[in-house]
N, C-alpha and C positions, 0 to 999 in steps of 0.2 A: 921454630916455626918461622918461614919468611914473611917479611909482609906482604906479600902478594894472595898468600892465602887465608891472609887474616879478614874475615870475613861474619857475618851474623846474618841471619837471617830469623824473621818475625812474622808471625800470625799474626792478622786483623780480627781483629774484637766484634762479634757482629752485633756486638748493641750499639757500641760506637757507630757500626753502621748503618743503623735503624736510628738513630740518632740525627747523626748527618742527613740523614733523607727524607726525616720528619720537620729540620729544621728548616731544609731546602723547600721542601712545598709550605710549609709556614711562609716564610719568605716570603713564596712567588704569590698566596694570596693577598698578605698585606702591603707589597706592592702592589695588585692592582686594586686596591681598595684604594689606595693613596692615588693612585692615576686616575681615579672615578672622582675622588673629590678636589682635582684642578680646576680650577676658574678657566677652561679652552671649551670651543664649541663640542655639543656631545658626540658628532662624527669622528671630530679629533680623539676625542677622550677611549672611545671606543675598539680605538684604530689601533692608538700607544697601547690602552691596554688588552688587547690580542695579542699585541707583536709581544709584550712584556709576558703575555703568558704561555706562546709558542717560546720564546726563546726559554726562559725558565722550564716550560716542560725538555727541551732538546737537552739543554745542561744534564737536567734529574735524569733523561736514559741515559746520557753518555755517562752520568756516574754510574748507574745501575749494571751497566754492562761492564766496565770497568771493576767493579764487585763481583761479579759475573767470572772474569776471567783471572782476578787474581785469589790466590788459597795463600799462599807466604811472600813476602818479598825477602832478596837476597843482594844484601851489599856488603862488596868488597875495598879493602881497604885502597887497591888502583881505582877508587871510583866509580867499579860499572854497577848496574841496577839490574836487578833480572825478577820477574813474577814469575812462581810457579799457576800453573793453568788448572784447569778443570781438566784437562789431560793426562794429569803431572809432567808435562813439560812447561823448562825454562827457558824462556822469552826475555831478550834481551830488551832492557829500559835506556830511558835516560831521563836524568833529574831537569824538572822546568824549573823555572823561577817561581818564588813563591812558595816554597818548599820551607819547613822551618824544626826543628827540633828542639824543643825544650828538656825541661829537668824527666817529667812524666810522661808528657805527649809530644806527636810528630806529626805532620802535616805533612806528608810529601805528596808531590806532585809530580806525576813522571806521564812519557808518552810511549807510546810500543813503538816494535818496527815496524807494523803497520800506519803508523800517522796519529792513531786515536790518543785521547788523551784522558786521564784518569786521575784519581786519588785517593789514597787511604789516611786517614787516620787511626795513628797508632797509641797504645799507651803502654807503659812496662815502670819499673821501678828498678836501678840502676843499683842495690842492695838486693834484691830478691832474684833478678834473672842478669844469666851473665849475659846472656843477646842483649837485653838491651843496654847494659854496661857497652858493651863493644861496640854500638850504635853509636854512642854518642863519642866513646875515643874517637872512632872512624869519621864521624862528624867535626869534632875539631878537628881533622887534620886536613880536610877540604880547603883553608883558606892557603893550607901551603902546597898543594896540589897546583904546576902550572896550568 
């Protein structure tokens, strides 16, 4: 097998995903809870926490839609990132910063070729499933990718 085709691809967990989205509107409530009880005039207080809860809501869709359009992700060991769609078409990614991969979990962060930007969280066991064995080979081998 070359390494060009050495490749994995992984399913999102959709508890993980109701997870992340339960944690995110936690979040956005107790910050603005926390924006209510600053010592600023109440217009101020008011104001920060609107924008703190428009921007927190815009996040949580753009996650939501981003769940929306991904069903697998697929990475290869030259680096590229592709989601399969609610289509079944593969839509080419690319990894943002802030992206992290652990022993069980993954945090990627990627954006489409539309502009949007997204993230799943993933989790697998490196003993039980060879995807995500090969996730994390293909992982360490990004620091020696020029």
């Amino acid at each position: 097998m070359s390494s060009n085709s050495y490749s994995t691809c992984l399913a999102p967990d959709p508890w993980l995903r109701i997870a992340v989205l339960s944690s995110g509107r936690l979040l956005v409530l107790i910050g603005a809870g926390l924006i209510l009880t600053l010592e600023l005039g109440a217009s101020i207080r008011a104001a920060a926490c609107l924008a703190w809860i428009v921007m927190g809501r815009f996040e949580l869709l753009q996650m939501e839609r981003g769940f929306e359009r991904c069903t697998t992700v697929r990475l290869s060991s030259d680096s590229q990132f592709s989601v399969l769609d609610g289509d079944q078409q593969w839509r080419s990614c690319t990894l943002q910063s802030g992206s992290v991969v652990l022993k069980n979990y993954a945090w990627l962060r990627l954006r489409a070729e539309d502009g949007e930007n997204f993230a799943e969280l993933l989790r697998g066991d490196a003993r039980q499933s060879h995807q995500w064995r090969r996730l994390q080979v293909i992982w360490r081998h990004f620091g020696a990718l020029p």
